[in-house]
N, C-alpha and C positions, 0 to 999 in steps of 0.2 A: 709251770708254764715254761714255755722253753726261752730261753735267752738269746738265743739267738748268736751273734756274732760280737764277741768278745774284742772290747776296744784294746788298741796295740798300746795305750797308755800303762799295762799292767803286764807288758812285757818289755818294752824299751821308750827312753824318753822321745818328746816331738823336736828335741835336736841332734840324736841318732834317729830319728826317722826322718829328717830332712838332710843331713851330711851323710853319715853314715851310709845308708840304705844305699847302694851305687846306681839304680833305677833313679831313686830322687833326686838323689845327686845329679846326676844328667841331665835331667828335666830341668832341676835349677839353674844351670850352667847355659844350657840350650834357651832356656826362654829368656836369661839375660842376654845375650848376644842377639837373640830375634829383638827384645826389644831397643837396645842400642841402632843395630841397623835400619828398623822398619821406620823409626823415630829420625833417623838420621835424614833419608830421602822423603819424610812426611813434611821436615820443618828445608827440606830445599826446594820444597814449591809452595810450602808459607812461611815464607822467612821471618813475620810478623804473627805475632797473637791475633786472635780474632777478637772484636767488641758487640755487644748486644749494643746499638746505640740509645742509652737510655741509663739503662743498668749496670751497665759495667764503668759507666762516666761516672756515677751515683757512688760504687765500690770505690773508686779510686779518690773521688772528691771527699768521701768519710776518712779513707785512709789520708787524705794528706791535710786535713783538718783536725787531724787523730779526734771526730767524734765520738760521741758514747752512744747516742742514739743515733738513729738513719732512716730513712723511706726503708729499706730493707732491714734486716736484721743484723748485727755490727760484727759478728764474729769473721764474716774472709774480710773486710777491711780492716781489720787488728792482724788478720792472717797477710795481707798485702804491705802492711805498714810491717809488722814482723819480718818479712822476708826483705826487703827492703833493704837493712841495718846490714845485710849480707851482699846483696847482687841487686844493680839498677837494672839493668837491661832484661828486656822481656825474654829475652832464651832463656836464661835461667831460670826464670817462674816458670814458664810454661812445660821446660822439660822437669822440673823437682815435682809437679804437678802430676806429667805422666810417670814419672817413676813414684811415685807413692800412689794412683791407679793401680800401677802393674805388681807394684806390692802389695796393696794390701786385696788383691785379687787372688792373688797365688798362695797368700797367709788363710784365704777364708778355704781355699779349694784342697790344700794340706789339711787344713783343718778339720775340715770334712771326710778326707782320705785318711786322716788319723784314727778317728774315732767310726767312722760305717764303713766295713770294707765292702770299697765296689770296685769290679772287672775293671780290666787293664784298657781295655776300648773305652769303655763310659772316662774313663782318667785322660785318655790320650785325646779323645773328643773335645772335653771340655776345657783341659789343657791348651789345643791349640784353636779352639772357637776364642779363649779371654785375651789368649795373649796378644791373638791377630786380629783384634776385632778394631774396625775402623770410628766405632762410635767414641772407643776409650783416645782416640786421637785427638777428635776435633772436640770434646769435651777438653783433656789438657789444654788444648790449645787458646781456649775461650778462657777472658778475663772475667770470671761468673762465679757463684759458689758453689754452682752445679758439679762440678769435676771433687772437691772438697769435700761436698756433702756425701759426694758415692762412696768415699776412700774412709768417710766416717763410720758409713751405715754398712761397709763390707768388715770391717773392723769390729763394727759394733757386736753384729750376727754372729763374726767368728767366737768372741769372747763368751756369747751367751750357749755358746758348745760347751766351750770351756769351764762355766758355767754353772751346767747339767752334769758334765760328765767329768771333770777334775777340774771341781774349786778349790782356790788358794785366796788367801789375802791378797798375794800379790794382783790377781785375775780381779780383783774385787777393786783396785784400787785403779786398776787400768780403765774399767767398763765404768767407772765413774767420772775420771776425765775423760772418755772420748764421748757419753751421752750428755755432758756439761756442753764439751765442746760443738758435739752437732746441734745441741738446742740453741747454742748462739748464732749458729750458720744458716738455719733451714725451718719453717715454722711445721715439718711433716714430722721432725722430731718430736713433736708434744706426744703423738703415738707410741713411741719407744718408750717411755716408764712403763706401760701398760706391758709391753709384751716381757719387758724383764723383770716385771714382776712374775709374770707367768716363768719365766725362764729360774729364778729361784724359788719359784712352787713344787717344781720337777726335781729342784736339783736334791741328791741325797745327803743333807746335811741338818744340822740344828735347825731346831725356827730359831733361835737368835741369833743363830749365822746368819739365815734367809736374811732377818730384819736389817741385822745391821748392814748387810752388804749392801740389801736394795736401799736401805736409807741413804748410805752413803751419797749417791748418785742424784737421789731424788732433792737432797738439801741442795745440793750445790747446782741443780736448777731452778729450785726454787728459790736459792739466790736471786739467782740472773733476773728472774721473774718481777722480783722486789724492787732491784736498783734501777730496773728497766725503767717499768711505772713508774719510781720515785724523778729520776729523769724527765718524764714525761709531763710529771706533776709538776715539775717546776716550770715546763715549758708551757705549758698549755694550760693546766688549770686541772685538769681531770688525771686522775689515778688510770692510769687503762696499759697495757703490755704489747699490744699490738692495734695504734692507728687501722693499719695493713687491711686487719680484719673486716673494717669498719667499710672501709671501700670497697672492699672483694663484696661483703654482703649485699649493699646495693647495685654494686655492678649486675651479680647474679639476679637478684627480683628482679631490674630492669629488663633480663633478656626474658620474663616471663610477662613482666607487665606487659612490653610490648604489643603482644597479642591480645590484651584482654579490650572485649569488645568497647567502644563506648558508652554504650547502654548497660554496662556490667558493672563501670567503675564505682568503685562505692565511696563515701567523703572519707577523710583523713583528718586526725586531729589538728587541731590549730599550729603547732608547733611544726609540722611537716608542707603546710597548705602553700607555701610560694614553690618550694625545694619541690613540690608534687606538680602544682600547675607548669611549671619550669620544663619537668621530665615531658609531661602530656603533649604541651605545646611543642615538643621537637619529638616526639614519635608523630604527631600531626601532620608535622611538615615533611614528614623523611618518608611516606610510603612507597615514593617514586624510589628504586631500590636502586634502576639505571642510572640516577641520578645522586645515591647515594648508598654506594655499594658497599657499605660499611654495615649497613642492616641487615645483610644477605648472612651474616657470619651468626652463628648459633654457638651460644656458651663462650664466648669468649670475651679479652679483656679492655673491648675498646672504651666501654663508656667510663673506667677508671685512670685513664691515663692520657687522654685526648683532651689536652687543654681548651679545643672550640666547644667541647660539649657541655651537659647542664650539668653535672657534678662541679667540675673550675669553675666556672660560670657561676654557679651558685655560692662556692665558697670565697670567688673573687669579692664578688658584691655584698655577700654580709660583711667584709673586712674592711671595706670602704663606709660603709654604714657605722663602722664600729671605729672607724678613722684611725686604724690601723692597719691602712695599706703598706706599708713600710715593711711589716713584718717579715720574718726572714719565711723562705718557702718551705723547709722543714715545719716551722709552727703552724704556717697557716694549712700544710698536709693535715697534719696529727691532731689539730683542732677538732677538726671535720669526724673524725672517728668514733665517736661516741654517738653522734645524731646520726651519720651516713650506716652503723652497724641497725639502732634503733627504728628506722625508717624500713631497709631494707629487711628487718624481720617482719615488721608491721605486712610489709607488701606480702611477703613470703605466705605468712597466716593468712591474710586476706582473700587470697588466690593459688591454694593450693595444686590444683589441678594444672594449673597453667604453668606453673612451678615448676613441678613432675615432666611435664610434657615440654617445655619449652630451653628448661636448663639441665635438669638431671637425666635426662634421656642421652638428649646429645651432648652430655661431657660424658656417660657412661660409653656412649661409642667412642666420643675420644681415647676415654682411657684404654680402651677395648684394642682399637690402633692410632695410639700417640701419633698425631702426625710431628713432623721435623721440625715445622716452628722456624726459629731462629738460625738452627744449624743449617739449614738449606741452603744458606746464603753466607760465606767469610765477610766476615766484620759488616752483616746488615746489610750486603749488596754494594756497598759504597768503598772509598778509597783513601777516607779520609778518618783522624780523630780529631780528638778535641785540644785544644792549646794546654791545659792540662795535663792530658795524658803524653803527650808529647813530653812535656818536662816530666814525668813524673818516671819516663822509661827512657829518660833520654836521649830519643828521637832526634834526629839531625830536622826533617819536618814534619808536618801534618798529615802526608804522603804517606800512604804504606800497598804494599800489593801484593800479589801473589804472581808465582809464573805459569799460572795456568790462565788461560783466555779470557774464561769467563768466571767469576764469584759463586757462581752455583758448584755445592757439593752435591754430587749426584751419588756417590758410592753409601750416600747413607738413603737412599731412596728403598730398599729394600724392609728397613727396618720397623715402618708402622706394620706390615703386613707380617715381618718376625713379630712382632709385639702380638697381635694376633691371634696367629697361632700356636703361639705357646701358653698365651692366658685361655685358649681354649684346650689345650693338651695339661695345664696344667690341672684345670677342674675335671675335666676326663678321668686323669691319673688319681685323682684327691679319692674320686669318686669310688673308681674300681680299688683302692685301696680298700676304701672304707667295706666292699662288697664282700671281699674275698676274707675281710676281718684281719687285716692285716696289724693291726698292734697287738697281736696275738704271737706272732712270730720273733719279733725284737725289739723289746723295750725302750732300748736305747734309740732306736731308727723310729720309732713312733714316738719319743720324744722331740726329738728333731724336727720331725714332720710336722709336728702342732706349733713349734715357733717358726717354721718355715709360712705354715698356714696363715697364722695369725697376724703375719707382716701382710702377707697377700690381703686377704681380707679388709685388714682393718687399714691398709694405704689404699687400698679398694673406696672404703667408706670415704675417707677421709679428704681424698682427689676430688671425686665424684660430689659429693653434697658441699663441699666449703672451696674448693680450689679448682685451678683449672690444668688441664691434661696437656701436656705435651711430652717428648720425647726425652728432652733434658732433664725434666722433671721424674722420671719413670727409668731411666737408667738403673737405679737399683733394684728397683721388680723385676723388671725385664728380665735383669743378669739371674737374680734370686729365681725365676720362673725357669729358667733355662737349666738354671742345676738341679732344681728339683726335680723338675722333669726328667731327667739324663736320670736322676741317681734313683727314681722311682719304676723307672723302666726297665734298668737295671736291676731291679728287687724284683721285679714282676719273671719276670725272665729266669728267675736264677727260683722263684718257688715253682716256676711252670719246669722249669727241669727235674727239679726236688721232686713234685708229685709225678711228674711223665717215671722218673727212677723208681718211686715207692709202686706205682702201678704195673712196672717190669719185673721188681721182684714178689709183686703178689700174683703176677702171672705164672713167673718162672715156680713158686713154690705149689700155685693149683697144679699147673703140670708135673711137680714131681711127686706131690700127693697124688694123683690122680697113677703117674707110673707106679708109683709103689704098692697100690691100690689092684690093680692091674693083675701084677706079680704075683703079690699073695692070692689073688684069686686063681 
C-alpha cells in the first residue's frame, strides 16, 4: 500500500520546523505582530470585557467564594480565581485569554503542517483565516469559559496527532492534564475519552502503552467525577455529577411537550403529578404567543433559567413545604436535579415523536447554523455589571462601555451562515473521500481524518440530543470543520493532479508505442 506522505518528524524536529524553517519562522513572527495589533485597536473600542449577564456574574461569584461546586462547572472559576493571584484588572484576563486562543490555534495548525504535508495556499489560507478571525476576539473578550474550553480542545486535538504519529510519555502526560483540565471547564468534554481512546487505538505503539496512557487521563477525570458528586452529596443529599443535566433534560421534553395535544396527554406517576400539572397549566395559558413571545423560540433554554416559570416555581414551593426556604440558591438548584433529569426522561419516552419533531430537529438546525446568541450583543446589550464584579476587577463603577454607538456586534453576523456551509462542505468532503477510497493513499492522513471525523460526529450527537447550539458553544467544530475542509481539498486536488499526470504519461507512452509500431512496419 502506498504510504503516501512521509511525516517531517523523521527528518527534523517540530522545534526546527517552527524556528529553523525561515518560511515558519516568518509566519510566526508575522502572526504575532498581527495579533498584538489587531488586539490592540479591538480592546480601544472595548475597553472593558464583555459579561453574559447571568453566567459570567455566576463565574466570578464561584471564583471569589473559591467554591468547589457551581450552577456551572468550577474549573474557569478556579481558572479566574488562579489568574487573579497575578493581575486584578480585566485587560489582562482578557488579552492572556486571546493570546492562548491565538496560541494554541497556530500549535494545532503547525501541528498539522508538521505531520500531512499540504500546499502553501491551503497554509497561507488558513493561516490568515485563524489568526484574523473576529469570532477569536469577542470570545477573549467574554468573561465565559467558552474562549478556555476552545484553547483546551485545540490543544487537546493537537496532542492526539501527536499521539498517532510520535508518542512520548511526555505527550501522554500533557493530553492528561489538558482532557482533566477541560472536563472541569466544559460538560462537551465527557466526549473526548471517547475519541482518545480511539486516538491510542491508531497510534503505533504497545497495548500497554495504549493502556497506560489513555488510563492516565481517564483517572484523573474520573477523579473530578467522584469529588464532584461527593460535594454534591453533602449538599443535597443525592450522589449525582451534574444538577446541570437534570434541568437541561426537562427543559428539552418541555419544548416537545409543549405541542402535545390535550387529548394525547397521558397520566404521570405520582411523584411527578403537581411538577406536571404546574407545566400543563402554563403551556394553557401561554398559547397567545403575541402575548407571550417567549413560546415562539424552539429548542432553546428559557424554561431552565426564567425564574417566573414552573421549573423555580416548582422548586420554590417544595422548599417552602420542606420549611427550608432559607436555603442557599446553589442547594435548592442542585436538589432539583435528580427528579427534573427523571421527569424530563419520562416525558421524553412518553412522546417520542414530538420529541424528534419539536426539539431535535430544530437544535439540529441550530447546530447546522449556530446562531450568535450572546455574542450579538457586548456585555448583554446593557452598560452595567454587577457590584461584585465591579470589585472583583476593580472597577472605578458599575459603568462600563464601548466606543462604538451601539452594543450590537455586527461583524460576527456572518458566521451562522459560515457555520453552514462548512458543516455542509465538510460532509461533502468526508464523503467524496470515502468515494475515491481515499485511506488507501496515506495512512497517516486517514488517521487524522477519523479523529477529525469523530469530533465532528460525536459533538454533532452530543449538541444536538442533550445541549443546546449556539455559536459560542461550536467554536471548536467550526474552526475544526474549516481545516478539515481546507486540508481535504487540498488532498483532493493534489490526487486529481497525480492521476491527470498518470493519464499524460500513459498517453504519452500509447503514442510512442504506437510511433514505434509504426516504424517497424
Amino acid at each position: 500500500m502506498n504510504q503516501g506522505n512521509i511525516t517531517p518528524s523523521a527528518e527534523v524536529s517540530f522545534k526546527d520546523f517552527l524556528f529553523k524553517d525561515k518560511r515558519n519562522r516568518t509566519i510566526l513572527i508575522l502572526a504575532g505582530i498581527a495579533v498584538v495589533i489587531q488586539w490592540s485597536v479591538f480592546k480601544y473600542f472595548y475597553p472593558f470585557a464583555s459579561f453574559i449577564h447571568g453566567d459570567s456574574f455566576s463565574y466570578i461569584n464561584a471564583a471569589d467564594q473559591n467554591l468547589t461546586i457551581n450552577t456551572y462547572l468550577i474549573g474557569y472559576s478556579k481558572f479566574l480565581r488562579l489568574f487573579s493571584i497575578f493581575a486584578k484588572p480585566d485587560i489582562f484576563l482578557v488579552s492572556f485569554q486571546y493570546l492562548l486562543i491565538q496560541s494554541s490555534v497556530l500549535f494545532l495548525l503547525f501541528t498539522i503542517f508538521y505531520f500531512y504535508k499540504s500546499g502553501k495556499t491551503t497554509q497561507y489560507t488558513l493561516f490568515f483565516f485563524m489568526v484574523f478571525n473576529p469570532l477569536f476576539w469577542h470570545l477573549a473578550n467574554l468573561v465565559s469559559s467558552d474562549g478556555l474550553f476552545l484553547v483546551l480542545s485545540m490543544i487537546w486535538l493537537a496532542l492526539l496527532l501527536w499521539i498517532m504519529h510520535a508518542p512520548s510519555k511526555r505527550v501522554f502526560i500533557w493530553h492528561a492534564a489538558v482532557i482533566f483540565i477541560a472536563f472541569t471547564v466544559r460538560y462537551n468534554a465527557m466526549i473526548y475519552p471517547i475519541i482518545s481512546a480511539i486516538a491510542f487505538w491508531l497510534s503505533n505503539i504497545s497495548w500497554r502503552h495504549k493502556l497506560a496512557g489513555f488510563t492516565m487521563g481517564v483517572m484523573l477525570c474520573g477523579l473530578f467525577i467522584i469529588l464532584t458528586s461527593y460535594e454534591y452529596k453533602k449538599l443535597t443529599g443525592y450522589w449525582q455529577y451534574s444538577p446541570f443535566s437534570g434541568w437541561q433534560m426537562t427543559n428539552n421534553a418541555m419544548y416537545a411537550y409543549r405541542y402535545v395535544d390535550k387529548s394525547e396527554r397521558k397520566n404521570v406517576p405520582q411523584k411527578f403529578q403537581i411538577l406536571d400539572s404546574m407545566i400543563r397549566q402554563y403551556f394553557d395559558s401561554t398559547r397567545d404567543i403575541n402575548k407571550h413571545p417567549q413560546e415562539a423560540l424552539m429548542a432553546s433554554t428559557v424554561y431552565m433559567w426564567t425564574p417566573s416559570l414552573s421549573l423555580y416555581k416548582y422548586r420554590n414551593n417544595l422548599f417552602i413545604k420542606r420549611n427550608d426556604s432559607g436555603a442557599s440558591e446553589l442547594k435548592k438548584w442542585a436538589s432539583m436535579g435528580p427528579l427534573y433529569k427523571n421527569y424530563g426522561i419520562f416525558i421524553i419516552k412518553q412522546y417520542p415523536i414530538h420529541y424528534l419533531r419539536y426539539f431535535i430537529w430544530p437544535n439540529a438546525n441550530k447546530y447546522y447554523a449556530p446562531p450568535i446568541e450572546f455574542l450579538e450583543d457586548y456585555n448583554s446589550g446593557v452598560s452595567f455589571v454587577t457590584e461584585q464584579t465591579k470589585r472583583w476587577f476593580g472597577y472605578k463603577t458599575m459603568t462600563i462601555k464601548t466606543r462604538f454607538k451601539s452594543n450590537r456586534v455586527w461583524i460576527l453576523n456572518y458566521f451562522p451562515i459560515l457555520g453552514g456551509v462548512v458543516n455542509v462542505l465538510m460532509l461533502c468532503a468526508m464523503i467524496y473521500y470515502l468515494l475515491l477510497n481515499g485511506w488507501r493513499y496515506d495512512i497517516r492522513f486517514r488517521n487524522g481524518l477519523i479523529i477529525f471525523g469523530s469530533i465532528w460526529i460525536l459533538n454533532a450527537a452530543f449538541t444536538i440530543t442533550a445541549s443546546s447550539a449556539a455559536l459560542r458553544f461550536q467554536s471548536f467544530p467550526i474552526t475544526l470543520s474549516c481545516i478539515t475542509v481546507a486540508i481535504l481539498m487540498d488532498w483532493m486536488i493534489k490526487v486529481m493532479l497525480k492521476e491527470n499526470s498518470k493519464s499524460s504519461d500513459v498517453l504519452r507512452n500509447n503514442k510512442s508505442t504506437q510511433l514505434s509500431e509504426n516504424a517497424l512496419a
